[in-house]
C-alpha positions, 0 to 999 in steps of 0.5 A: 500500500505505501509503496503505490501511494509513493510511486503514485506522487513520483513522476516515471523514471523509465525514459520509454514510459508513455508517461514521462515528460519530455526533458525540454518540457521541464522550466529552467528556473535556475537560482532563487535570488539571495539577499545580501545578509549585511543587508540584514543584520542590524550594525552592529548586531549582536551576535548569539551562540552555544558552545562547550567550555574545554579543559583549558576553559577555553569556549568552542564557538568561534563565530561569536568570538571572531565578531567582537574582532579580539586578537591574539595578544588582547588583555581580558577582564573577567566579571561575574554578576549573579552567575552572568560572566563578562569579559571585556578587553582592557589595557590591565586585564588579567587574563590574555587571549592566547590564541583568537578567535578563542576565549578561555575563562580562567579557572577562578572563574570557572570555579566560581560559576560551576563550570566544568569541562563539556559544560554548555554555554550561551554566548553573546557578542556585543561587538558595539559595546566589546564585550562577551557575555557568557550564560551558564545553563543553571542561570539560563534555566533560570531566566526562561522560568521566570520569563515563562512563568510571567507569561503563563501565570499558574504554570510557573511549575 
């Protein structure tokens, strides 16, 4: 039964089949057009992403990363604020950028927050305001509950 509803919405494959269209009778209509994706974003945008934090600390989301434009060599601060961490290039900063577009959280920090490595992260670039701010799982958890709860009054559990 499946088998004759499938072959009843594919056109035939046999090229002597009274049924089958001749090969000119097909349209060309090539490419759809593309918009320019520049053209899309808004500048400067701010840009989104997960990664996993490694032994070293260091967060596998390159993209993100590479859109604050850091190099290698940069001094980074590192602040935490209820769970949130932010790191912000500064002429003092602490910690260095050993190899971008790679940020690694030094271990304090990661410390402090819970981190581990193969942990999930949500990251985000601002690239106007240089700085990346990283979210935790426990914390994010924590942001959509109270979000949903404020639009599901009674379903907060």
């Amino acid at each position: 039964m499946t088998e004759a509803i499938i072959s009843a919405l594919l056109p035939p494959t046999d090229a002597h089949s009274p049924d089958r269209l001749p090969s000119t009778s097909r349209p060309n209509l090539g490419r759809p057009p593309l918009a320019e994706l520049a053209s899309l974003l808004p500048n400067p945008a701010t840009y989104y992403g997960m990664g996993s934090i490694d032994a070293s600390g260091r967060i596998a989301n390159r993209t993100v990363v590479k859109a604050l434009g850091w190099r290698t060599g940069d001094r980074l601060e590192f602040q935490v604020a209820g769970g949130v961490i932010v790191a912000r290039p500064v002429p003092h900063g602490l910690a260095t950028m050993w190899h971008a577009p790679y940020v690694a959280i030094p271990a304090p920090i990661r410390h402090l927050c819970g981190l581990r490595s193969g942990d999930r992260v949500f990251v985000v670039a601002h690239p106007a305001h240089q700085n990346l701010i990283v979210y935790t799982t426990p914390v994010l958890d924590q942001l959509l509950h109270d979000h949903h709860a404020s639009l599901l009054p009674g379903d907060a559990q």
